[in-house]
C-alpha positions in Angstrom: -5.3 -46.5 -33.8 -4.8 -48.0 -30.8 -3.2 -45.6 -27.9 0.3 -47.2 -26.6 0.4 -48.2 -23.2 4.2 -47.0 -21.4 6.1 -48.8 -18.6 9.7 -48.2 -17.8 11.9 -50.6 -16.5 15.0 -49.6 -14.6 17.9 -51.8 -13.4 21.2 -50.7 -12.5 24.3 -52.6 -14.7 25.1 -55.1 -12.6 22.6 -57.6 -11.3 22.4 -61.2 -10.8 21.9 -63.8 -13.2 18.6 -64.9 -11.7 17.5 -61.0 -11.7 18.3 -60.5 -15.4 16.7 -63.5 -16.2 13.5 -62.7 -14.7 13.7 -59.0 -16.0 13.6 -60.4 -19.6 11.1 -62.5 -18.7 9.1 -59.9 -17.4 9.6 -57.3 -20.5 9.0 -60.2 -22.9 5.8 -61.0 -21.6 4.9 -57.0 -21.2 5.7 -56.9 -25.2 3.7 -59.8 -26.3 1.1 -57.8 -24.8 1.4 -54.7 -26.2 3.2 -53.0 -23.8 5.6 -50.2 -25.1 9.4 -50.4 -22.6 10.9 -47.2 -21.5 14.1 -47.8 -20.0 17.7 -46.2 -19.9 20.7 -46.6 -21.8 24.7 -46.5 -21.7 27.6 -46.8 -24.3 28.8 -50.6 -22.7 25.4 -51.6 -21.6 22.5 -52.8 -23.0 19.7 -53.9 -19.9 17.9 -57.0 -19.0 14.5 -54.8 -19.8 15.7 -53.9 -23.3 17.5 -57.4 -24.5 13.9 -58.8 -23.1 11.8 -56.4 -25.4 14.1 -57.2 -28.6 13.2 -61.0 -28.0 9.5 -59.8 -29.1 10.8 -57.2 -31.2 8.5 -55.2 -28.9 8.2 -51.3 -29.5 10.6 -49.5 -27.2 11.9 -46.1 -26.2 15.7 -45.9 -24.9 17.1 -42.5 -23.1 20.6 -41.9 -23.2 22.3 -39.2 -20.7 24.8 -38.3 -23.1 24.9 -37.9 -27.1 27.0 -40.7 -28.8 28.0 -40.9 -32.2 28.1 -44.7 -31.3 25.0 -44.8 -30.6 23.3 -42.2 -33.0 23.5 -44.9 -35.9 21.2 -46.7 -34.3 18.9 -43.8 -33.6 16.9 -44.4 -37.2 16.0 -48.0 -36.8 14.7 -47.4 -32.9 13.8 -44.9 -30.5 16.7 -43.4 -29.3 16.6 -40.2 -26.9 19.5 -38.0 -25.6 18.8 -36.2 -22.3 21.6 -33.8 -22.9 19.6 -32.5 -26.0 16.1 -33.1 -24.3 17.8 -30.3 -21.7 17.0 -27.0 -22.3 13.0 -28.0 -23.4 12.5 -30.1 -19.8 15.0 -27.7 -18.2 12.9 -25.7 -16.1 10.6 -28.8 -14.7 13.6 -30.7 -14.3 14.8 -28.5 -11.7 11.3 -28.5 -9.8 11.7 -32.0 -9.6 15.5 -32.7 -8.4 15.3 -29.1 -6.3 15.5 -31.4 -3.3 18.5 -33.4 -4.7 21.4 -30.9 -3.9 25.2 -31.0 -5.0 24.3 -32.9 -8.4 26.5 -31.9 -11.5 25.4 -31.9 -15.1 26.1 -35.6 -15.4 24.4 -36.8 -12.6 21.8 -34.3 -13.3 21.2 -35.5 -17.0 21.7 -39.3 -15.5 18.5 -39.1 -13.5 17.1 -36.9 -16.7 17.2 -39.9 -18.5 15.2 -42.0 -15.5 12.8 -39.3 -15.4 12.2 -39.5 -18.8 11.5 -43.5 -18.7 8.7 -42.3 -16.7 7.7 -38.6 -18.8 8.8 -39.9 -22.0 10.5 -37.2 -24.1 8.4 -34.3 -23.3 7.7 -33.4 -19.4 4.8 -31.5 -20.2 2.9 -34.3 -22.3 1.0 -36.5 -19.4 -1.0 -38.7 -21.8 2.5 -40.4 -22.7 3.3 -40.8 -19.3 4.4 -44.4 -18.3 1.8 -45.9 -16.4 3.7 -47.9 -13.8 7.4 -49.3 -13.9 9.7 -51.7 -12.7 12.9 -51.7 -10.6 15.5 -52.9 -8.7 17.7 -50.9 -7.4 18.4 -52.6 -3.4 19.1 -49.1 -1.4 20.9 -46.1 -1.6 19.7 -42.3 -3.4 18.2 -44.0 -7.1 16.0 -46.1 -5.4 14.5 -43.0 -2.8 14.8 -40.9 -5.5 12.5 -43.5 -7.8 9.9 -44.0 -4.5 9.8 -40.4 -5.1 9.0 -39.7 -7.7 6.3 -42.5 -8.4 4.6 -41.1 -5.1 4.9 -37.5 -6.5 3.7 -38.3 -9.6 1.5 -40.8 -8.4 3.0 -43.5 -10.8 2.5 -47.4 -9.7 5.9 -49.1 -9.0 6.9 -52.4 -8.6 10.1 -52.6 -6.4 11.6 -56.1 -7.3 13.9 -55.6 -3.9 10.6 -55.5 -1.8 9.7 -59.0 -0.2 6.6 -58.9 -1.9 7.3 -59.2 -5.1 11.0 -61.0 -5.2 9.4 -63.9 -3.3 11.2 -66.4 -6.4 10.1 -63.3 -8.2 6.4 -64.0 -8.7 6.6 -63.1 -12.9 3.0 -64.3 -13.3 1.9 -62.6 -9.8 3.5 -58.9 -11.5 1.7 -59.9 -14.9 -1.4 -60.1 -13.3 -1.1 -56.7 -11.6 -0.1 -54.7 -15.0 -2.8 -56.2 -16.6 -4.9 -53.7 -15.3 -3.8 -51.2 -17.1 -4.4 -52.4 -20.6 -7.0 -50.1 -22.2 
């Protein structure tokens, strides 16, 4: 059996129409090659990353902050994570990680859960399931230093899609090339 290969793919709600369009791309293209998506979810919103997947009917895994009945039908037919009950098991590394993060609540706390997670996968402690690079855009502000992060702490490749060097027209075939590498 042939071991999955992880990326996430983050991108906040509201994004261009050129950006979406070249996240699908991107994802598409990541799933005909046997790339496995792990990106967030929310109750109104379904992301560029993950309507990009579906297109292949590429394997995926979706973390959700919060349970929803909403979305709990769907939790059979995909797979569907809820940080809120991935909590107490990840609890004690999650604090290591977000110590230097002060003043966060439970929500925000379990929001960024579900981003670390897109990178862990469901269990913190498991490194061979560990994504091995992702894809963002998120243009400034605390999700994007905490991302930078956390890819330099856990020594995770990133591709930034707000950095010049890769949203030059958004060079798709140029970031293809570069994830290529880490097909078994």
């Amino acid at each position: 059996m042939k071991e999955k290969i992880f990326y996430a793919g983050i991108v906040p709600e509201k994004i261009s129409k050129n950006l979406e369009e070249i996240c699908k791309t991107i994802s598409f293209n990541l799933s005909i090659r046997g790339f496995t998506l792990r990106t967030f979810g929310s109750r109104n919103f379904k992301n560029s990353f993950e309507i990009g997947c579906d297109i292949d009917q590429g394997e995926k895994e979706v973390f959700y902050p919060f349970f929803s009945d909403e979305i709990k039908q769907d939790r059979e037919n995909h797979k569907i994570f809820f940080a809120d009950e991935l909590y107490e098991k990840n609890n004690n590394i999650l604090y290591d990680m977000l110590k230097k993060t002060k003043g966060l609540d439970k929500s925000e706390t379990l929001c960024l859960m579900s981003f670390l997670h897109c990178l862990f996968g469901k269990d913190f402690l498991n490194t061979k399931e560990m994504s091995k690079f992702f894809i963002f855009y998120y243009p400034q502000g605390e999700i994007k230093n905490f991302l930078i992060e956390m890819a330099k702490i856990l020594n995770i490749f990133y591709i930034d899609l707000s950095e010049p060097k890769w949203n030059c027209d958004y060079n798709i075939s140029k970031i293809l090339k570069v994830t290529d590498n880490f097909k078994n």
